[in-house]
MIDOSE-1310 file (N, C-alpha, C; in nm, 2 decimals, decimal comma, always signed):
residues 65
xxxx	+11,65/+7,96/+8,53/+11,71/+8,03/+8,64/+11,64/+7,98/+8,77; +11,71/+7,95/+8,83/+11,65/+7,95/+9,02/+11,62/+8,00/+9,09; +11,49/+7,99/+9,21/+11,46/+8,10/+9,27/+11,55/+8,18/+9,34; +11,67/+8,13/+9,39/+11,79/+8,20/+9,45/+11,89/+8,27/+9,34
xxxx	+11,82/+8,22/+9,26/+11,90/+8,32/+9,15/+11,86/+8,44/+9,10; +11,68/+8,43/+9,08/+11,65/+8,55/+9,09/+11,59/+8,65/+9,21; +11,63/+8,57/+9,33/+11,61/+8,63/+9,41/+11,72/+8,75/+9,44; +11,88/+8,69/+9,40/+12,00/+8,77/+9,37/+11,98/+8,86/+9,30
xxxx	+11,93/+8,84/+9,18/+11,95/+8,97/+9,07/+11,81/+9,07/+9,16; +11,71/+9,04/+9,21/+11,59/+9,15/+9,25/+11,69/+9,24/+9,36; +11,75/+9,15/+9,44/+11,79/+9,18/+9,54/+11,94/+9,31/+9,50; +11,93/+9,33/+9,38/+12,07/+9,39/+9,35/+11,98/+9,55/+9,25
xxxx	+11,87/+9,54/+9,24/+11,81/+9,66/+9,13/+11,80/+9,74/+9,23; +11,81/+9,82/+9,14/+11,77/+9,99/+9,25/+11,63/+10,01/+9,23; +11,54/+9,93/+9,27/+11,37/+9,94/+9,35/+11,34/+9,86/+9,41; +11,23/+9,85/+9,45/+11,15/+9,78/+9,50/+11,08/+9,67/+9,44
xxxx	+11,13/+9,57/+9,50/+11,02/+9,44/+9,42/+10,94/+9,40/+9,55; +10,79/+9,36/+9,53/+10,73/+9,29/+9,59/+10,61/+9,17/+9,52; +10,61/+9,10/+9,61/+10,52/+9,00/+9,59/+10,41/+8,93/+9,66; +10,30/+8,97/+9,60/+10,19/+8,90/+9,66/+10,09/+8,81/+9,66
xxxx	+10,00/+8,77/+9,71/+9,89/+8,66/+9,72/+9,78/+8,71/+9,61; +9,76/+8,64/+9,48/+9,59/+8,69/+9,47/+9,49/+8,62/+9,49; +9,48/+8,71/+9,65/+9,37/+8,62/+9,73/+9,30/+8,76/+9,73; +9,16/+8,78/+9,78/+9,10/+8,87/+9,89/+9,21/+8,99/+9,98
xxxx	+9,28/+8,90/+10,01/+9,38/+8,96/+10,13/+9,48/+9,05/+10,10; +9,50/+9,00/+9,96/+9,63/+8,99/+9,86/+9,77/+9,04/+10,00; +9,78/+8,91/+10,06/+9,88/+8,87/+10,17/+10,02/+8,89/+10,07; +10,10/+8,96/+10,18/+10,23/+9,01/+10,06/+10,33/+8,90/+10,12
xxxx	+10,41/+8,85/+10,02/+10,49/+8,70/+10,05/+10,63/+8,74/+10,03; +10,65/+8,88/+9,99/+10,82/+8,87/+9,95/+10,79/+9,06/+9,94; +10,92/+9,12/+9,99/+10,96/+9,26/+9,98/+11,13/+9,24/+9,99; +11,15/+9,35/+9,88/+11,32/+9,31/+9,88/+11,36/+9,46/+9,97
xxxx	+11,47/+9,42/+9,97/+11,53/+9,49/+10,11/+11,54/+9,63/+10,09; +11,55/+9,66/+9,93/+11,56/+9,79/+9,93/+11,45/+9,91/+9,98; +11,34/+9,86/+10,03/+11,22/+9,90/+10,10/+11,26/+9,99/+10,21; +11,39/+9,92/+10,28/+11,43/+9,97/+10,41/+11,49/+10,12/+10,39
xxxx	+11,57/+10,12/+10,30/+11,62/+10,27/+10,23/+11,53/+10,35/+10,20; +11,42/+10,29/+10,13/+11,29/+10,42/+10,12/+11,20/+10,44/+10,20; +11,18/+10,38/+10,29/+11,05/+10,40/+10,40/+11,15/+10,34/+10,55; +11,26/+10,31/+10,60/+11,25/+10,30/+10,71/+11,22/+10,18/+10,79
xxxx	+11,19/+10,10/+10,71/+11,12/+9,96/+10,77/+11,16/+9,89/+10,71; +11,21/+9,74/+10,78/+11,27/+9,63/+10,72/+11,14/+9,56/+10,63; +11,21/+9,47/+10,52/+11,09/+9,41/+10,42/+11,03/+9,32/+10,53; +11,09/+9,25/+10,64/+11,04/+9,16/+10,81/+10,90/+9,24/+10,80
xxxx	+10,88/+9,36/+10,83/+10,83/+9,41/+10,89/+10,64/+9,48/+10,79; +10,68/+9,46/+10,66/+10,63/+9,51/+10,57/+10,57/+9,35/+10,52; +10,66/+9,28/+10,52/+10,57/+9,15/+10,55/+10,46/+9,10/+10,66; +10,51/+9,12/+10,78/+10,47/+9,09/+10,91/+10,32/+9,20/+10,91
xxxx	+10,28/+9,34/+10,89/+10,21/+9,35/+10,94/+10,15/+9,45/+10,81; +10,00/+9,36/+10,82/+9,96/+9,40/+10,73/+9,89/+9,56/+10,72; +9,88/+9,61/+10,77/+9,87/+9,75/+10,80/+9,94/+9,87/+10,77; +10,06/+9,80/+10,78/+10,23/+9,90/+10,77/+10,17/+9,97/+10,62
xxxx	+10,13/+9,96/+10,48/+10,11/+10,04/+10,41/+10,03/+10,11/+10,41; +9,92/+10,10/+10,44/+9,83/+10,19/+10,45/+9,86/+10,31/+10,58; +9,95/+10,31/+10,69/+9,98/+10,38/+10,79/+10,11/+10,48/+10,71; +10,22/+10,40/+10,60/+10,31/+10,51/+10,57/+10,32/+10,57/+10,44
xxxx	+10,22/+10,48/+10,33/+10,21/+10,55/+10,25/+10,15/+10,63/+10,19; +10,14/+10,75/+10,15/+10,09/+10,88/+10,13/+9,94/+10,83/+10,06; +9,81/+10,86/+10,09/+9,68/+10,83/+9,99/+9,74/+10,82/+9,83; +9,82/+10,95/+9,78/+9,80/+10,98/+9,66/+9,90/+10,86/+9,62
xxxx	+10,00/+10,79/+9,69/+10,06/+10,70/+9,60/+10,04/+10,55/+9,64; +9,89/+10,54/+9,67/+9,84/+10,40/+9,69/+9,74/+10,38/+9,56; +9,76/+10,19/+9,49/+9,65/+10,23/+9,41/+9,50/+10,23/+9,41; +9,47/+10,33/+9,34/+9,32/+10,37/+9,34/+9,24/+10,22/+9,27
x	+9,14/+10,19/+9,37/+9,04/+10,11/+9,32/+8,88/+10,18/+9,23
């Protein structure tokens, strides 16, 4: 399968898929659009700044280190 192919089928599930770096940074490289239906913010935007999770999502549903 192709990456535009499974970029289709992510792009069609009812959740959230994301993807990231495992770096240090763990720099996030892909959010599928359905993000914008549950939080308000385009995946642009949830890519673009790396802050945006820790500002909207609730302590209790971030993961615990």
């Amino acid at each position: 399968m192709e990456r535009a192919q499974y970029r289709g089928l992510i792009e069609q599930l009812p959740l959230v898929t994301y993807v990231y770096e495992l770096t240090p940074t763990y720099r996030t490289t892909f959010v599928s659009p359905q993000i914008e239906e549950l939080f308000g913010y385009p995946a642009t935007e949830w890519i673009s700044d790396v802050t945006l999770w820790d500002r909207v999502v609730h302590p209790c549903g971030r993961l615990r280190s």
